[in-house]
N, C-alpha and C positions, 0 to 999 in steps of 0.2 A: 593481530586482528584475524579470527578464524575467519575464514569463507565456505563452510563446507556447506553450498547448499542442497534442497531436497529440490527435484525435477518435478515430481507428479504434479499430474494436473489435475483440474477441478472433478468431483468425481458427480454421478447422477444419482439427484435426492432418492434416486430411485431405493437407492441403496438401504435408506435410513427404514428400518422396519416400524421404528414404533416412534411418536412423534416426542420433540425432546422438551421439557422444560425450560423455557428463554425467558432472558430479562433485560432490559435494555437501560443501561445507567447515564445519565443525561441527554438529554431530546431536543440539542440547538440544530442547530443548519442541518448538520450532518447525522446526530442521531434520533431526528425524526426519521430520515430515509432507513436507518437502520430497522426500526421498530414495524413502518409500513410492511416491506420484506420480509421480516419475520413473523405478522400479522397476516402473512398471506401465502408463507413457505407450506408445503405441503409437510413437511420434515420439523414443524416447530409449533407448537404449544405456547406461544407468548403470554407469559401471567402476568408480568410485573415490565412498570414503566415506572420509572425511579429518574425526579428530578427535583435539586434544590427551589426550585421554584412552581409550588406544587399548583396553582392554576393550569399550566405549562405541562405538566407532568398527566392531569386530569384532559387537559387537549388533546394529548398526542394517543393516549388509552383509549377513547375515543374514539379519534380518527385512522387507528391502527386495528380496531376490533374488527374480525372479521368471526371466527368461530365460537367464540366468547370475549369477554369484555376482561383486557387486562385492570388487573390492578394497579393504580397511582399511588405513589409512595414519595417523603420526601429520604429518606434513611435508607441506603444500601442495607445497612446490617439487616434488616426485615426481610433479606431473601433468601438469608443462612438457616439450609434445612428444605428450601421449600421449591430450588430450581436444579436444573442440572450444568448451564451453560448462560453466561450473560456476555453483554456485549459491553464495552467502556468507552462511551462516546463522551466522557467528561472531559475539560480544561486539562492539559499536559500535566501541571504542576499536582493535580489530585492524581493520575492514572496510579502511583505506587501505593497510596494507602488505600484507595479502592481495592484493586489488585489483589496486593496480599493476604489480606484477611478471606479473600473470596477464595484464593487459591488454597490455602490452608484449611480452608473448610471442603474442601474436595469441589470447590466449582470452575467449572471450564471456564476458559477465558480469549475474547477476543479483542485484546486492548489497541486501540485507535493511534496512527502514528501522531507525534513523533512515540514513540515504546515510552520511554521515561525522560528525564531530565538530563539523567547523570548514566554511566558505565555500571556502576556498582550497584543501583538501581534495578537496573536490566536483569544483571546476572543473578542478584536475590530472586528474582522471580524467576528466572529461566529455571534457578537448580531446586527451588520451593515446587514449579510444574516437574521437575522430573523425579524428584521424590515420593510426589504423589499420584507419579505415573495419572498424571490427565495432560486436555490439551492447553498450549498457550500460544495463541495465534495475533499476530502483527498487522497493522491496518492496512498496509502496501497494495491500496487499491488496485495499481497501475498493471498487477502482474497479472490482472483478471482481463483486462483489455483486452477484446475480442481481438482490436488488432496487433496486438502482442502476442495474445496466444494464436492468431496464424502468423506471423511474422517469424516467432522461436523455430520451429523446424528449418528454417533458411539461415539461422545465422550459425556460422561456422570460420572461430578463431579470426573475431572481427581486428582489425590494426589500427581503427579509429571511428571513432564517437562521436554524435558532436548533438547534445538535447538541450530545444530550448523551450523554456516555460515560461512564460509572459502574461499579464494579462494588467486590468484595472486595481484600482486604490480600494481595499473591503477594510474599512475603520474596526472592523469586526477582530481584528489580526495585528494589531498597530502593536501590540505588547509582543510580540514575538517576530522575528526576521522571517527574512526568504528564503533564510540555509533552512530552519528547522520548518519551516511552514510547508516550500512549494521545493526546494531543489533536494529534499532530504526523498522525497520521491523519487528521483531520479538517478541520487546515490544505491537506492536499493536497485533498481535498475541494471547499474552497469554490474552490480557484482553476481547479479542473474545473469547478464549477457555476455561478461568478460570472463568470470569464474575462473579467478586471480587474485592476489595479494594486491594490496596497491604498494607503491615502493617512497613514492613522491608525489607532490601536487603545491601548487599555487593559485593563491585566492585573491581577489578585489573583489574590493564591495563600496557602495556608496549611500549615506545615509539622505537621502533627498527631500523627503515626508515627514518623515517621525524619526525617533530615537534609537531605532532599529535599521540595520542593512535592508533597503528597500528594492536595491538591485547588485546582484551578486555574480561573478563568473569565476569557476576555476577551471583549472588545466589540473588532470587527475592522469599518470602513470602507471602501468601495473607490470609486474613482475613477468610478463609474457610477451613486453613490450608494445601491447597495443596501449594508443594516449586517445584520452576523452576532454574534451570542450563542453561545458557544463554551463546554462545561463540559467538565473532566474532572476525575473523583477514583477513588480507589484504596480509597478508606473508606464503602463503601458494602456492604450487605451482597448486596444481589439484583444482577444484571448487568443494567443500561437504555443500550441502544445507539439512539436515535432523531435522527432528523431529521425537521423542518418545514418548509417551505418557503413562503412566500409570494409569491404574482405577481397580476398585475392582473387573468390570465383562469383563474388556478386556485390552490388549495391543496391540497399535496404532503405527505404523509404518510409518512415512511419507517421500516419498523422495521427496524436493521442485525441483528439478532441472529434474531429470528422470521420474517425474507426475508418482510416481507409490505408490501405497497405501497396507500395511498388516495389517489384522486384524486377532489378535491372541484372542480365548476365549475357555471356556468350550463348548462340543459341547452339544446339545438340550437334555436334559433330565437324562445329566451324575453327580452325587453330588458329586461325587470323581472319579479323575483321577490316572489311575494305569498305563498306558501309553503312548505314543504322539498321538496316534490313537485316545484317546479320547480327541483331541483338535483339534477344527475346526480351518482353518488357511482360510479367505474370501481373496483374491484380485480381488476388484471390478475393472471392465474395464473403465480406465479412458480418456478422452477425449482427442485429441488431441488439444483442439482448442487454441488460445493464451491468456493466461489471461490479457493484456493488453485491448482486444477487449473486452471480458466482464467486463470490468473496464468501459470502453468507455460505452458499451453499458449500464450498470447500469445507469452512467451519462445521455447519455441520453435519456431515461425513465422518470428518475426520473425529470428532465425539463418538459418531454410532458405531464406527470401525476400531477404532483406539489407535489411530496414526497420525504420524507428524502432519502437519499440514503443509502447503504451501509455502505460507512465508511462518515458519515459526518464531519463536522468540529470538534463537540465534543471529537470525536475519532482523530482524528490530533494532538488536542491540549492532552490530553492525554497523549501520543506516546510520544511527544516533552516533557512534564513536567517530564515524569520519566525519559527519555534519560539525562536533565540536570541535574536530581537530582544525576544520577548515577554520570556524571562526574564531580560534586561538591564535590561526598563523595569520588573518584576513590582513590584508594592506586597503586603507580606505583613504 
């Protein structure tokens, strides 16, 4: 399982000289946010809002129009020739035949996690974007996280993990589990934060609601010897998105949902602590901005630049390879 990933971080739309052709292919929960954003980027040209359910599809063009009024479409193929970059906010099991054909056709691509279904999947597309030298960028919201991105300069050669993502029952998602839905986020996560092989890991799961693992925990090893403690469930009634972190010169406190960051360490020049006073406690002031937008805006940069992105395809495929692995080995 390669781990080689890219550091940069989100760059400023400043960047982007000339505004880029966008299209946004299905418009449920999540890829109406996509389409607003893009309808309001200074860096994007939104023409096309493309959804099998075309009332739905005339909605969101609509209420996405800001400089001109996108076009509603029920057919992806109607955008070959006529954008430069779209986004894949369709259902998991479409993202590869969407994809394909769009990549083939020379269009950028930002496809929504999980990346695909399957391994084989993934890497059709990954070596199809590298053939045609454009971008192909992965939905890995989390890595946009204001308090992630100030969080990352503090973490250094962490020894232990421990994220948990919790929240209520969405009937919206009952066809798919918690590995691929909500902890497959947090898989890309640790290999942002750990940047190591994984070696071993052990998974439980329990099907409680539906058909599918509704609450899921593994213990995830890596090759560098730090171990991660990994929760997700769906049957919880409050929403608890955190991360902890542990390392030899700090403890890292992350809340993903409240963007708020603590850093616990020694404070400057103390070699033993006698009592809490001599521990610095930093909470850096975190932004409010929406990470979705520097998702977006990473994406497109990395178009107007011609550079990997963020979380490129590598890191999708990844994500996806350990989420399967886990629920191949899951004990329920």
């Amino acid at each position: 399982m390669a781990q080689k990933h890219s550091d940069s971080s989100s760059s400023s739309s400043a960047n982007i000289k000339s505004r880029i052709k966008t299209a946004v292919i299905g418009v449920g929960s999540l890829g109406q946010h996509h389409a607003r954003i893009l309808g309001d980027h200074p860096g994007s040209e939104l023409k096309y809002i493309v959804d099998a359910d075309e009332k739905r599809a005339l909605k969101i063009a609509n209420a996405a129009a800001k400089n001109s009024l996108p076009i509603a479409l029920t057919d992806f193929t109607g955008l070959f020739g006529k954008i430069d970059a779209a986004v894949i906010s369709a259902p998991t099991q479409f993202h590869y035949d969407i994809a394909k054909p769009l990549l083939e056709n020379g269009i950028h691509c930002l496809v929504e996690k999980p990346f695909t279904l399957n391994i084989e999947e993934a890497q059709n597309l990954i070596e199809i974007a590298e053939k045609k030298n454009i971008v192909l960028q992965v939905g890995h919201v989390e890595r946009f996280n204001p308090a992630i991105i100030a969080a990352a300069p503090f973490v250094n050669n962490p020894r232990f993990i421990e994220i948990n993502r919790l929240g209520p029952y969405d009937p919206r998602t009952a066809h798919i589990g918690v590995v691929l839905d909500l902890m497959i986020h947090d898989l890309d996560m640790l290999f942002y934060l750990v940047k190591d092989k994984v070696i071993s890991f052990e998974a439980h799961g329990a099907k409680v609601i539906s058909q599918t693992e509704d609450i899921a925990k593994a213990r995830i090893k890596f090759a560098n010897g730090c171990v991660a403690d990994v929760s997700a469930s769906r049957i919880t009634l409050d929403k608890y998105r955190k991360i902890r972190i542990f390392q030899n010169d700090a403890y890292i406190s992350v809340d993903y949902a409240g963007k708020n960051l603590k850093i616990y360490q020694k404070k400057e020049g103390k070699d033993k602590i006698t009592s809490l006073f001599d521990i610095d406690v930093k909470k850096p002031k975190i932004p409010s901005a929406e990470p979705l937008f520097y998702e977006l805006d990473n994406f497109l940069n990395s178009v107007a630049e011609g550079k990997k992105p963020l979380v490129a395809g590598e890191q999708g495929r990844d994500a996806v390879e350990l989420a399967l692995q886990i629920l191949k080995n899951m004990v329920f």
